[in-house]
C-alpha positions as CSV (number, residue, x, y, z in Angstrom):
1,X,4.7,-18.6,6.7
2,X,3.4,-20.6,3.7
3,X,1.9,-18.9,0.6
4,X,0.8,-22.3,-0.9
5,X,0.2,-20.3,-3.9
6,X,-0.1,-22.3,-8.0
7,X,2.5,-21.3,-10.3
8,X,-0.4,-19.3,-12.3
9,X,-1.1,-17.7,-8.9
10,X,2.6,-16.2,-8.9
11,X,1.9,-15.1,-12.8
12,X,-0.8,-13.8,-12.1
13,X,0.7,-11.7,-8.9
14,X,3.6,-10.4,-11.3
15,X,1.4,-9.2,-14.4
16,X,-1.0,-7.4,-11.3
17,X,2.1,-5.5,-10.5
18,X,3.2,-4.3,-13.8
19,X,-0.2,-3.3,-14.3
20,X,-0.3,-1.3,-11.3
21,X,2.7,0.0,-12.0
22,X,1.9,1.0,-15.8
23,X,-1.7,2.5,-14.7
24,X,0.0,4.9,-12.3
25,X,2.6,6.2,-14.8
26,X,1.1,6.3,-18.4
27,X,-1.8,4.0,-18.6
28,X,-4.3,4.9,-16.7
29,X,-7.6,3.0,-16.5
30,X,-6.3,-0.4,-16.4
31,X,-5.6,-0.7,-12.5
32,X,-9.0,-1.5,-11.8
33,X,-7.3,-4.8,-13.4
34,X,-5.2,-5.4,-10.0
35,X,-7.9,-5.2,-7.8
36,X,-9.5,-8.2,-9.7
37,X,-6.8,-10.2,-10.2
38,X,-5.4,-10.4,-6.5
39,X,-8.7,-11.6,-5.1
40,X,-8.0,-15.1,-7.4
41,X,-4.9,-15.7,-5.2
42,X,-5.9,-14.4,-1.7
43,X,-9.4,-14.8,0.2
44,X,-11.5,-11.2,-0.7
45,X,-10.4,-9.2,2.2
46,X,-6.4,-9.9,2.4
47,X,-6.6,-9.3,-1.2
48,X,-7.9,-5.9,-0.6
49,X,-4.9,-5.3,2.1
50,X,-2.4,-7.0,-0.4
51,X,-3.3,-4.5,-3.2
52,X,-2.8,-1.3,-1.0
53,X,1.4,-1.4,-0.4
54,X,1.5,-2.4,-4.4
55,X,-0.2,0.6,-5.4
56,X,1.1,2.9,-2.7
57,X,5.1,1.8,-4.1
58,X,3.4,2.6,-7.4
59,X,2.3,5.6,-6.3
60,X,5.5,6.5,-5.4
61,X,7.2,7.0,-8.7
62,X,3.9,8.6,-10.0
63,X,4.1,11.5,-7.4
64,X,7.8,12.0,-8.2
65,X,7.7,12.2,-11.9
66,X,3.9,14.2,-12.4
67,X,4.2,16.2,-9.3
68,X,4.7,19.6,-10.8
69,X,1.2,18.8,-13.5
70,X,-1.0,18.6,-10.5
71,X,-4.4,20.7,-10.6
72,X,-4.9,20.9,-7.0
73,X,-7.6,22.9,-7.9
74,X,-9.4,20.1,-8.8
75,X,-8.2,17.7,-6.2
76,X,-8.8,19.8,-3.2
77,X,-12.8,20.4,-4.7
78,X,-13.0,16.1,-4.7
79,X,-11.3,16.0,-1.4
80,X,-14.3,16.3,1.2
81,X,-16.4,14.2,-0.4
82,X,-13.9,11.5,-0.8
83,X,-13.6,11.0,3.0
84,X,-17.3,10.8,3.4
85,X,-17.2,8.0,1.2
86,X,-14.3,6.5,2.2
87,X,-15.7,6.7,6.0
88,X,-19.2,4.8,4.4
89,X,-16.8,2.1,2.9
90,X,-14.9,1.7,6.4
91,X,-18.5,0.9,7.8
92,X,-19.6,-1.4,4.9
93,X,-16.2,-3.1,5.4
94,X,-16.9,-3.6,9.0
95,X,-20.0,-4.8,8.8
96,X,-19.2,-7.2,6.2
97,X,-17.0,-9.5,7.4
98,X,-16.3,-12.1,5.1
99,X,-19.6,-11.7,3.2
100,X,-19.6,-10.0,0.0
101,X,-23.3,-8.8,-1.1
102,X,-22.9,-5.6,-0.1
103,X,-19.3,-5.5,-2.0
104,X,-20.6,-7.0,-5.1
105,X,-23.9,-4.5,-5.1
106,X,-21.3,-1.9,-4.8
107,X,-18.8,-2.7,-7.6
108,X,-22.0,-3.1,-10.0
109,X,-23.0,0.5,-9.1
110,X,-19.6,2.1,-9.6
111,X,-19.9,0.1,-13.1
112,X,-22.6,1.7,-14.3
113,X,-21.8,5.1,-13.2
114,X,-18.7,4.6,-15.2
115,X,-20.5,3.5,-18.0
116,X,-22.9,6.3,-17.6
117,X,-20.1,9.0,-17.7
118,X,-18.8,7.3,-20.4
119,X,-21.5,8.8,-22.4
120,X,-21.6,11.5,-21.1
121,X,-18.1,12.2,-21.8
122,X,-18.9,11.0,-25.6
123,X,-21.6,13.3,-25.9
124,X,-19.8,16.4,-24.9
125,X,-18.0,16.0,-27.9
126,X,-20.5,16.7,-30.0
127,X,-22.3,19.4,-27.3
128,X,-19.8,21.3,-25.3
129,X,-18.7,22.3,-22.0
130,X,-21.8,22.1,-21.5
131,X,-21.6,18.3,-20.2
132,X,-19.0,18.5,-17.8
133,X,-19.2,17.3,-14.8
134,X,-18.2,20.8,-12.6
135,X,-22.0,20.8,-10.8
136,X,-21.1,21.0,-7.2
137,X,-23.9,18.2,-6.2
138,X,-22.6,15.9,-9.1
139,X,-18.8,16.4,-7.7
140,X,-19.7,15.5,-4.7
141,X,-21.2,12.3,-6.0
142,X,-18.0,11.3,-8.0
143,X,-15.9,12.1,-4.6
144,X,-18.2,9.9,-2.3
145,X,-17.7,7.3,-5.0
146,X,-14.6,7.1,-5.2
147,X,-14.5,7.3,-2.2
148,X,-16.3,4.5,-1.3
149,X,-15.3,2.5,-4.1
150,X,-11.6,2.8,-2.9
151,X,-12.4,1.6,0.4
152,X,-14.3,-1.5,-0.4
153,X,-12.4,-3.1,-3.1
154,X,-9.9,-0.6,-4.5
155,X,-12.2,-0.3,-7.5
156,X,-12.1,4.3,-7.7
157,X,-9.2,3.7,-11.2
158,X,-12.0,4.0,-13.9
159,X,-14.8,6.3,-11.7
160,X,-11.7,8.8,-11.6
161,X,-10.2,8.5,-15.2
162,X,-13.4,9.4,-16.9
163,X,-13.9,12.2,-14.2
164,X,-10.7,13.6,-14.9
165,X,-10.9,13.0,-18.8
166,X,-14.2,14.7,-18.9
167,X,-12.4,17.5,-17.4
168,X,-10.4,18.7,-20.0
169,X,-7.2,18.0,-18.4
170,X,-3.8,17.4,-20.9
171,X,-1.8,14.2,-20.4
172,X,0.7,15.5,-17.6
173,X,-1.5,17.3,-15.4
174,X,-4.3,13.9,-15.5
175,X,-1.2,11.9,-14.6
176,X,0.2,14.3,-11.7
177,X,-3.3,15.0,-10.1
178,X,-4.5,11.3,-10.1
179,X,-0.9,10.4,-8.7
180,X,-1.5,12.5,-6.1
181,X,-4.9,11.8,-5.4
182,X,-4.5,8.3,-5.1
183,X,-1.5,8.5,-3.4
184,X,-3.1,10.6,-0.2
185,X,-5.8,8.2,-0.2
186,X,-4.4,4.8,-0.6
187,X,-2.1,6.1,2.6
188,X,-5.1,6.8,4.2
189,X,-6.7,3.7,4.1
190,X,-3.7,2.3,6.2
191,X,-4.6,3.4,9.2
192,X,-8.2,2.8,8.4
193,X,-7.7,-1.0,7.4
194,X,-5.3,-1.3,10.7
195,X,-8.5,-0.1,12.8
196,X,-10.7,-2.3,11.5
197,X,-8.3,-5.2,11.6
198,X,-8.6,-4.5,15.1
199,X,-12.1,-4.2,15.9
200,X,-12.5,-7.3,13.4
201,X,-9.4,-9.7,14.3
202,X,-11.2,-12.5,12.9
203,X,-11.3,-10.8,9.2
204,X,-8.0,-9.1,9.1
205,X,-7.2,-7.0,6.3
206,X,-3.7,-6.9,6.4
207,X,-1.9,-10.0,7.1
208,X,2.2,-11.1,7.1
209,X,1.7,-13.3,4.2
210,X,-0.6,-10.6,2.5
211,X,1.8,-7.8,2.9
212,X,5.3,-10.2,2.2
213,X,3.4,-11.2,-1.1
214,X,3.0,-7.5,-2.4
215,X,6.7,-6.9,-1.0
216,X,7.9,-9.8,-3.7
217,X,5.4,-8.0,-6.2
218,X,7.7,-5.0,-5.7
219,X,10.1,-5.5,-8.8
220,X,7.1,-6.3,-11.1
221,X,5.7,-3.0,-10.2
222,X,9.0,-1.3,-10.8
223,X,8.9,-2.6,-14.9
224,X,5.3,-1.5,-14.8
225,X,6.2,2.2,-14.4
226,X,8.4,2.9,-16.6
227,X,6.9,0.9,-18.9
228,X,4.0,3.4,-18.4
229,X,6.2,6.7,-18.1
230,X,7.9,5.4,-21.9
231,X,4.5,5.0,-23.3
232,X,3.1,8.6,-22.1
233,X,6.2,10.1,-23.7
234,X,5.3,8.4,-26.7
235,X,1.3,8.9,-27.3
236,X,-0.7,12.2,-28.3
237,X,-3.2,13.7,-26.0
238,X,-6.0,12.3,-28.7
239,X,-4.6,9.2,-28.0
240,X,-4.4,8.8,-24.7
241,X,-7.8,9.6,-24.0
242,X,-8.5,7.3,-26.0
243,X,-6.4,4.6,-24.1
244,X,-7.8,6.1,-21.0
245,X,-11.7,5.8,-22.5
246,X,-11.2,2.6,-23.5
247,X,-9.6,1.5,-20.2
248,X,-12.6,2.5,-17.7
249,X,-14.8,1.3,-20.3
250,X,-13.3,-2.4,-20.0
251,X,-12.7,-1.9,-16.0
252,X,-16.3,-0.6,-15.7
253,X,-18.0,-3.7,-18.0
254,X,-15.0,-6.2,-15.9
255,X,-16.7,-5.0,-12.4
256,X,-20.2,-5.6,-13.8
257,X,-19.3,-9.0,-15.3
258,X,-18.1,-10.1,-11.8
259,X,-20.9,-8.3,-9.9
260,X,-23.4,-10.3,-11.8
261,X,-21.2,-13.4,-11.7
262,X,-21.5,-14.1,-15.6
């Protein structure tokens, strides 16, 4: 097995790590980062099954240090909804291929629903509960999204820090229930990917050089979260929502930059 890979390639695969690893743990926002950055060393779809064991060792360390902060009242309400979509983006991956309009129309939708809760978030500042997002319809939008979003191109990191910013939730408890959430569901896409991998051999998801590559990625990811964990011990609630804010905003204009190929 050859990587063939550059020696900015290799950068590039370390600094994805520590990002995954720092999103999971104190940071969040920024991992929309990784699943941008590994598509510029591996074709689209091994870079989607490349990402998943890096974030799922990241995971890891988020579960074990946030666990006892989860709201599993909120997670368990996104649940249902989350499957739906992530069964929608199973099918969208399948009948994809290698082609990647319906991918690109995708990420540039998620975009601007981030954008759009953005603002929304902003203006329940100024107007109250009010604007939050507990609707059952609009919850089941966000969950299908994310959902979806997950699936396709491992793009849910901003949809769901906004979501969970806009609820209200301190530092802790955002950290526990996203680790858990995206924990469960990057699990689940494993046996998803390994069925489509097998009704699509020709456009495999996971492959050996794939998953060895996100193996080496391993120690990278390990500086990333405690890099994370020592900054969440270190910023105010004001201020990490305002790291959070700032991070969807950036992931949400980086998916729309690349969906419109500027």
């Amino acid at each position: 097995m050859e990587f063939n890979l550059t020696p900015a390639q290799w950068a590039l695969g370390i600094l994805a790590g520590v990002i995954a690893g720092a999103s999971k743990t104190g940071v969040p926002g920024i991992g929309i980062l990784v699943a941008v950055m590994l598509p510029a060393i591996f074709p689209s779809r091994e870079a989607i099954g490349a990402t998943v064991p890096i974030l799922i060792f990241a995971d890891l360390f988020a579960v074990r240090w946030y666990s006892r902060y989860t709201r599993w009242d909120k997670l368990t309400e996104l649940m249902p909804s989350v499957v739906v979509g992530m069964v929608v983006g199973a099918v969208v991956l399948f009948a994809l291929g290698e082609s990647s309009g319906a991918k690109v129309s995708i990420n540039l939708l998620i975009g601007i629903v981030v954008l759009a809760m953005i603002v929304i978030y902003v203006l329940r500042l100024s107007l109250g509960n009010a604007m939050l997002p507990t609707s059952k319809p609009v919850m089941r939008a966000i969950g299908a999204g994310a959902g979806l979003s997950t699936t396709v191109s491992n793009a849910a990191g901003p949809l769901m820090s906004i979501y969970m910013t806009s609820l209200g939730l301190e530092k802790t408890a955002f950290m526990g229930t996203s680790a858990w959430y995206f924990f469960i569901f990057n699990l689940t896409k494993i046996p998803m990917y390994l069925l489509l991998d097998w009704l699509t051999p020709a456009h495999p998801l996971f492959t050996l050089r794939g998953v060895t590559f996100a193996a080496l990625m391993f120690p990278a990811v390990l500086v990333g979260v405690f890099v994370g964990r020592w900054l969440l011990t270190r910023v105010s609630q004001k201020v990490f929502n305002i790291i959070t804010i700032v991070g969807a905003s950036l992931g949400a204009l980086r998916l729309i930059w690349m969906s419109l190929g500027l």
